[in-house]
C-alpha positions as CSV (number, residue, x, y, z in Angstrom):
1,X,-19.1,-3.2,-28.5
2,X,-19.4,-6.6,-27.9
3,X,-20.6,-7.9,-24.5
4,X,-16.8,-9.5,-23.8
5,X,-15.1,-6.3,-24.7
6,X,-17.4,-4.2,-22.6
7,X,-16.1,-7.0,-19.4
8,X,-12.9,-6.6,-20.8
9,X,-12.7,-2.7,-20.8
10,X,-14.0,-2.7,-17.4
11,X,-11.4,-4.8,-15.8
12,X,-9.1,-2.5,-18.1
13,X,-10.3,0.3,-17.2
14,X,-10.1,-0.9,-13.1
15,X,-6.5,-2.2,-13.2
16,X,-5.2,1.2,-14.9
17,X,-7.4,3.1,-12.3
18,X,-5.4,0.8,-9.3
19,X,-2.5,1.1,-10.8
20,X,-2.9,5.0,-10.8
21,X,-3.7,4.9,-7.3
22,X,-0.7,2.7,-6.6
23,X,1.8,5.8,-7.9
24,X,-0.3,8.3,-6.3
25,X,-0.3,6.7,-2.7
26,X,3.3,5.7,-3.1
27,X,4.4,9.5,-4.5
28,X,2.2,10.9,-1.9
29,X,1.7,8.7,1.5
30,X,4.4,6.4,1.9
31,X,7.1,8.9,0.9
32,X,6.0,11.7,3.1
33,X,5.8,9.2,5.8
34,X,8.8,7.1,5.2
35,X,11.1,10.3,5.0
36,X,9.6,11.8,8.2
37,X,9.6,8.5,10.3
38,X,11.1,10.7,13.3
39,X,7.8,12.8,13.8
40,X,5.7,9.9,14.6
41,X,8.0,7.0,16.8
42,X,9.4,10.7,17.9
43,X,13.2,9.6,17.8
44,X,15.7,9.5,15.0
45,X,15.9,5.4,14.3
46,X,16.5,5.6,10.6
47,X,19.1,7.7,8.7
48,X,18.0,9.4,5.4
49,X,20.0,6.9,3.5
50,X,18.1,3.8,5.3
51,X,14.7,5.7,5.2
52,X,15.8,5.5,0.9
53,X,16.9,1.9,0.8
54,X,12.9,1.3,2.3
55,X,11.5,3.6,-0.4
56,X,13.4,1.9,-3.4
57,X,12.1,-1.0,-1.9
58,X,8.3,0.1,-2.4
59,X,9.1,1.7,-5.7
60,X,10.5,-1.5,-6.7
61,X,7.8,-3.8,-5.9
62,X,5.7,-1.3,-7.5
63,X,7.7,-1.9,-10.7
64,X,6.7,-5.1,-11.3
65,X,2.9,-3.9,-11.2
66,X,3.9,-0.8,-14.1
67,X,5.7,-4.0,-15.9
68,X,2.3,-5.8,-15.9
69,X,0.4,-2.4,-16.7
70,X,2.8,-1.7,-19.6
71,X,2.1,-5.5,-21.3
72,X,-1.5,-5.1,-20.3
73,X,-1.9,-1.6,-22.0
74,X,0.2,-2.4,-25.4
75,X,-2.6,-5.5,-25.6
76,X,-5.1,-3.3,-25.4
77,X,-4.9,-0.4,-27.0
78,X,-3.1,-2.5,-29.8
79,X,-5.9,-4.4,-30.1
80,X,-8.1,-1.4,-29.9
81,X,-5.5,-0.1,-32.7
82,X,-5.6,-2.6,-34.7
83,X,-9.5,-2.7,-34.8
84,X,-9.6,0.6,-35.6
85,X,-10.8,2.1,-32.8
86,X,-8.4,5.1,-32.1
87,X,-7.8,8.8,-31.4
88,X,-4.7,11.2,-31.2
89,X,-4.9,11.8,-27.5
90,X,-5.6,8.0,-26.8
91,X,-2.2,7.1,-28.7
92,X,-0.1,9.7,-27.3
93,X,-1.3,8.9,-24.1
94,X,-0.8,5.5,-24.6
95,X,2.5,6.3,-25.8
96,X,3.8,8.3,-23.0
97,X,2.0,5.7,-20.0
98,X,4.6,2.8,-22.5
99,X,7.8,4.7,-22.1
100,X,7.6,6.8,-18.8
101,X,6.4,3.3,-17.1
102,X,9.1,1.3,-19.4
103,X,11.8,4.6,-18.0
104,X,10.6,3.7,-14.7
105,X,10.8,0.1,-14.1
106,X,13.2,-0.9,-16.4
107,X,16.0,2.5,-15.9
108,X,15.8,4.9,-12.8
109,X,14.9,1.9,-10.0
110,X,17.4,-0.6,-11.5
111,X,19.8,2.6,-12.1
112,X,18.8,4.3,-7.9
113,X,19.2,0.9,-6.5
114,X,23.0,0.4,-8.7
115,X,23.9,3.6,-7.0
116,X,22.2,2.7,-3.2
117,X,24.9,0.1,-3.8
118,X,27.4,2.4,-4.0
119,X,27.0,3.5,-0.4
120,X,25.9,6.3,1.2
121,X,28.3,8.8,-0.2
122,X,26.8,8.1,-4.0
123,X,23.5,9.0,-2.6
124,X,24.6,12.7,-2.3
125,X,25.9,12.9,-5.3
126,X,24.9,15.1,-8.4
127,X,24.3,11.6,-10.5
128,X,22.2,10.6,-7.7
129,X,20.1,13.4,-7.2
130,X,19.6,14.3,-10.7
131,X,18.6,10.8,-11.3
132,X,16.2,10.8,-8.7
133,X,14.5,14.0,-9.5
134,X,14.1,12.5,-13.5
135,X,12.2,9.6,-11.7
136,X,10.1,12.5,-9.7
137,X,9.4,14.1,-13.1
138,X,8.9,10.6,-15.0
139,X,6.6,9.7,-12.0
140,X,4.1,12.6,-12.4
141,X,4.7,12.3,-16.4
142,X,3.6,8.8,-15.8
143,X,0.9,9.6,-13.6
144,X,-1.4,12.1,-16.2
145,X,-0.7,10.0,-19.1
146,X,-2.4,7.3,-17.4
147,X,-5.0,9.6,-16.1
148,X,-5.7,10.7,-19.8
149,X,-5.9,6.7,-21.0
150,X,-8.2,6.0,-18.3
151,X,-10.6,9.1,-19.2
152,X,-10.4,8.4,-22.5
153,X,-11.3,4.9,-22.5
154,X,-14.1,5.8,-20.3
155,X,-15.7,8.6,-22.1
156,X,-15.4,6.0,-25.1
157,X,-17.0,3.2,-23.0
158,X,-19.8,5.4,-21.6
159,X,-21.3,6.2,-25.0
């Protein structure tokens, strides 16, 4: 490995890593908090439908970070690819971080935010709520198969 690749897999390799911890703290932190907003002012100021409208928000901005990850990760590993430098976990990871992350920036905020449109009656709705728990599940999806990338290109990297 040349000496700019090595520079380049570690600014890979720390982007994919912040981007992980991006989705984790928003998954974990900011929804637990947002949805409970009563237990800490200690009075009901947002309805569940407004304490949403503020998540999308935050998963939305997030989306344009997973739209930079996804070009940043097809340029990479398709250079890596290309160069011959490849394995069967790296590409199926690589695969599933290209379409969950595509699935979540480019279908299920565009597609929750349509519906918070809607008004607060769509929110309830099966089509709602079976939307939203695909984004959980393409979230965590998401999540390991950019876990496995960054391992991957690290164990390769550390040799």
């Amino acid at each position: 490995m040349n000496k700019y690749f090595k520079m380049t897999t570690m600014a890979y390799l720390i982007f994919t890593s912040m981007v992980l911890g991006m989705m984790l703290y928003a998954g974990i932190v900011v929804t637990s908090v947002t949805f409970n907003t009563h237990l800490y002012v200690g009075a009901e100021l947002l309805t569940q439908f407004q304490e949403g409208q503020v998540m999308t928000e935050n998963f939305l901005r997030l989306s344009y970070i997973v739209n930079l990850l996804i070009g940043v990760v097809a340029l990479y590993e398709g250079y890596k690819f290309k160069k011959f430098e490849r394995d069967t976990m790296t590409m199926i990871a690589t695969f599933f971080v290209l379409a969950t992350g595509l699935l979540f920036a480019q279908y299920y905020i565009p597609d929750i935010i349509a519906m918070q449109a809607q008004g607060e009656e769509m929110t309830t709705s099966v089509a709602f709520l079976n939307t939203h728990k695909g984004s959980e599940l393409n979230s965590k999806i998401f999540a390991l198969a950019l876990l496995v990338l960054i391992v991957q290109n690290m164990r390769k990297a550390c040799k």
